[in-house]
C-alpha positions in Angstrom: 95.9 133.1 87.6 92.5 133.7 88.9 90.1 135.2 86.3 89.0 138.4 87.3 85.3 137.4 86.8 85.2 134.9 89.5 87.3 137.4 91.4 85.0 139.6 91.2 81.6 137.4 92.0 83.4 136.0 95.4 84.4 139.1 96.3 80.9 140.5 96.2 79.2 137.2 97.9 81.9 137.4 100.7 81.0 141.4 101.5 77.5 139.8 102.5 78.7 138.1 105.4 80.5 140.8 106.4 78.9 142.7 109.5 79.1 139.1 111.0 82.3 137.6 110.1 84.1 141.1 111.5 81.9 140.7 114.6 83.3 137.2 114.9 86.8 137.6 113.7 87.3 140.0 116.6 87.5 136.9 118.5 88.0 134.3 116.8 91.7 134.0 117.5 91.8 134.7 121.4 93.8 132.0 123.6 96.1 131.8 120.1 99.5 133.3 120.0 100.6 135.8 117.2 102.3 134.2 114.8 103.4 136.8 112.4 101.9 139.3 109.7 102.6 139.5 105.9 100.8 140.5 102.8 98.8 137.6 100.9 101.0 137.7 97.4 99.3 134.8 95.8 96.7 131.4 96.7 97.3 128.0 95.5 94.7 126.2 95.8 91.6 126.0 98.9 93.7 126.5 101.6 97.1 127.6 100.4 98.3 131.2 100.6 101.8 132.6 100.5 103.4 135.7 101.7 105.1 138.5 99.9 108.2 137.3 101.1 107.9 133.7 100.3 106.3 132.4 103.2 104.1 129.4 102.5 100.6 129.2 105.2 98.0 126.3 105.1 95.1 127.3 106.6 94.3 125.9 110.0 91.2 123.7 110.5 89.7 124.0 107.5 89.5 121.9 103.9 88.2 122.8 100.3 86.3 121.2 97.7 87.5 119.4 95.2 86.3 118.9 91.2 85.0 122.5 90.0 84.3 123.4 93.8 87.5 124.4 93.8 87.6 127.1 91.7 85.3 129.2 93.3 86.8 128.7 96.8 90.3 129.7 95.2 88.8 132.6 94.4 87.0 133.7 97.3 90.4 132.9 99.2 92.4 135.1 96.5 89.6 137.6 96.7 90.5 137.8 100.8 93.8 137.6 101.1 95.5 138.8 98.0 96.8 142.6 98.3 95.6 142.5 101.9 97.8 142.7 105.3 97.2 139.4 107.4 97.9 138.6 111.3 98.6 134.9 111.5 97.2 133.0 114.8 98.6 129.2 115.4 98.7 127.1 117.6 102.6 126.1 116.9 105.1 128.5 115.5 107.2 125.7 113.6 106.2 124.9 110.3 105.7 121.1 108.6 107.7 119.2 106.8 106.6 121.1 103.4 108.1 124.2 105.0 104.1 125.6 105.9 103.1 127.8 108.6 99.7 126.2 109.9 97.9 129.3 110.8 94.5 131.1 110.6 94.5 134.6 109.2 92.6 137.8 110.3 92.5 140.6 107.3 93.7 144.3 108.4 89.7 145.0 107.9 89.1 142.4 111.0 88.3 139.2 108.7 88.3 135.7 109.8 89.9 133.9 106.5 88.5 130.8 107.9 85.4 131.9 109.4 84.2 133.7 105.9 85.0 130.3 103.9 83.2 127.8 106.0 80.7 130.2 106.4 80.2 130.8 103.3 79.6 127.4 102.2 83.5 127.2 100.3 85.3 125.0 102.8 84.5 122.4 105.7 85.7 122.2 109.2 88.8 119.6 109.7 89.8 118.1 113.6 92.7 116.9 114.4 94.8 117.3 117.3 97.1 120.2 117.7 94.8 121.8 115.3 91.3 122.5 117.4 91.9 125.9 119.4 89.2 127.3 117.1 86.6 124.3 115.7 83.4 124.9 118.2 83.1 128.2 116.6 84.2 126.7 112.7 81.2 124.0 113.5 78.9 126.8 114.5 79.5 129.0 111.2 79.4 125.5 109.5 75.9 124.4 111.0 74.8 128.1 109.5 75.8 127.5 106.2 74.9 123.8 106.5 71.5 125.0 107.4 71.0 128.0 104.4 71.9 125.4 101.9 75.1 127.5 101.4 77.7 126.3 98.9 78.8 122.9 99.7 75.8 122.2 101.6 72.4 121.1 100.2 69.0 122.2 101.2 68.1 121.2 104.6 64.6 120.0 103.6 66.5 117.4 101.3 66.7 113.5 103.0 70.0 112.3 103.8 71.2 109.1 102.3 72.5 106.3 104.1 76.2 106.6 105.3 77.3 103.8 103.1 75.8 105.5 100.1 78.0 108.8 101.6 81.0 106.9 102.0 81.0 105.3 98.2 81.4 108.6 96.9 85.2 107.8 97.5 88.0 107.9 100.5 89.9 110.8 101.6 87.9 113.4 104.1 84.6 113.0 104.4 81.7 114.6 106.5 79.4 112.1 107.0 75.7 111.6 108.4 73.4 109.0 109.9 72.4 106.6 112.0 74.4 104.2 114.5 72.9 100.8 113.7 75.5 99.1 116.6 78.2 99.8 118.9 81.0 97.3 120.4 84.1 96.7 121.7 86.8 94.7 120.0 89.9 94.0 121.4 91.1 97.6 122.2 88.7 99.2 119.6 85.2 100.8 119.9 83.5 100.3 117.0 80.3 102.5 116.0 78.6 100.4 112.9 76.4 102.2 110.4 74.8 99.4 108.7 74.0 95.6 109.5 77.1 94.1 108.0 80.3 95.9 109.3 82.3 94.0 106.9 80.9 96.3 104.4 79.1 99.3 105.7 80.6 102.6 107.0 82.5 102.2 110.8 83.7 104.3 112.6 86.7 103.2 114.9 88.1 105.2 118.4 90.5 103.9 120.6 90.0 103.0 124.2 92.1 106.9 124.7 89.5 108.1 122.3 86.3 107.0 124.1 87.9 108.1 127.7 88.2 111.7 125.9 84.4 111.2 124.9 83.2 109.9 128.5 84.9 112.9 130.2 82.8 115.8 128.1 79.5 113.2 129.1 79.7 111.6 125.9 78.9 107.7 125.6 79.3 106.7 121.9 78.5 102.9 123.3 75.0 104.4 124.4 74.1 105.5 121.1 72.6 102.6 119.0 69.4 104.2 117.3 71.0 107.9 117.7 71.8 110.3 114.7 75.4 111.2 114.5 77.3 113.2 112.5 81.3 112.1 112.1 84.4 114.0 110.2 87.2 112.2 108.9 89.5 110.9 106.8 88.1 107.7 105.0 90.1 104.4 104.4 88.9 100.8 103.1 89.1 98.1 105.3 86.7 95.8 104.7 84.1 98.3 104.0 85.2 102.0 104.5 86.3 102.9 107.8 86.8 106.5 109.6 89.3 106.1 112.3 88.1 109.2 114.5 90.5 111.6 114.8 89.6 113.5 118.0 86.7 114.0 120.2 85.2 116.8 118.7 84.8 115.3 115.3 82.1 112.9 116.6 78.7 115.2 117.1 76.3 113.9 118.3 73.5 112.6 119.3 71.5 115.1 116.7 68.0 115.7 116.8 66.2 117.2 114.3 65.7 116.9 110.7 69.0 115.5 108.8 71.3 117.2 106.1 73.0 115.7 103.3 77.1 115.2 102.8 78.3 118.1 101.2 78.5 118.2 97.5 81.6 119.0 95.3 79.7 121.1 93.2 79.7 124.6 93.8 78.4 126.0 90.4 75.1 126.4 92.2 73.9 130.3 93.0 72.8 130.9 96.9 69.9 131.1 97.5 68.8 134.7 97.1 71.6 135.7 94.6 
């Protein structure tokens, strides 16, 4: 159970964004099929809702915080979707092998579920394949939180650490920023290096497949020693910790400009103006 206090606060910072997100939401789902509709019933979790009815749905292309982040992005989702009608968008009709309907939601009032939580600074964009339709617009609402210092994100004016420093903070998903110190081929790998010693700093790895993908949208990862990048992922440890890249759209880059920090897991923070 959600307590109505924290119901209450996301409810009122999600209203904010609200002229935009409807604008948006309008949108949002075109090219998608229709999935279905239902009534939220209840949330479990970041990015976990469930149909009156008994349908589970994990929200598409999106991931919460963890620690006491979470809280406050359970509530802004309850505070969304609870009590409200839903159309469900997907990109596949069949659910996985937990019996959940991959799908993003649009509120009878226009909402984007997903579009209000990354936008809000309460969830990050994920990539993967048969789960993209809608991430250049996610990234875009991302980048504007990213940039107002909403939520997850810090203040832009802050330095960003080294990507080592970014990966230590643990494995699992990670958004992670900085500089490519090297770039190589190794057997049938591509291997973007992040610090002087791959046997220990962060790497990113793509596959021969991977790098065609990049070449045909322009993209030359091997080009890019001395260039900013920013990389999403799920991170493992081998040798030192690795991202494998899981599709080309999860690899931005080259950035100019000033850099951001990783996102932190702490969302106990008030935005800026509040």
């Amino acid at each position: 159970m959600i307590p109505l206090h924290r119901l209450c606060r996301a409810l009122a910072l999600l209203m904010g964004f609200g002229p935009t997100l409807s604008a948006l939401a309008a949108s949002a789902p075109e090219g998608l099929p229709l999935l279905g509709t239902g009534e939220g019933l209840e949330v479990r979790g970041c990015e976990t809702l469930v149909l009156r009815g008994g349908q589970v749905v994990r929200l598409a292309e999106i991931i919460g915080p963890e620690a006491e982040g979470a809280a406050r992005a359970q509530a802004a989702l309850g505070a969304l979707v609870v009590g409200h009608s839903l159309r469900l968008y997907g990109e596949s009709p069949l659910a996985d092998r937990y019996g959940r309907l991959h799908a993003h939601g649009v509120t009878e009032e226009g909402r984007w579920v997903q579009g209000a939580l990354v936008e809000a600074g309460l969830a990050r964009v994920v990539i993967r394949e048969g789960e993209s339709a809608l991430s250049g617009a996610l990234l875009a609402l991302e980048e504007r939180a990213r940039r107002a210092g909403r939520g997850l994100w810090p203040p832009a004016s802050a330095a960003s650490p080294p990507p080592g420093a970014l990966a230590a903070t643990g494995d699992g998903f990670q958004v992670v920023e900085g500089r490519i110190v090297s770039a190589a081929r190794a057997g049938r790998r591509i291997y973007l290096n992040f610090g002087a010693d791959w046997r220990s700093d962060f790497t990113v790895s793509l596959s021969e497949a991977m790098l065609a993908r990049l070449l045909a949208t322009g993209r030359d990862p091997l080009a890019w020693a001395g260039r900013r990048v920013r990389v999403r992922g799920w991170v493992t440890r081998r040798n030192g910790p690795l991202l494998d890249l899981p599709h080309p759209m999860a690899l931005e880059g080259p950035l100019d400009g000033p850099p951001f920090l990783s996102p932190k897991e702490n969302l106990d923070l008030e935005y800026p103006g509040n």
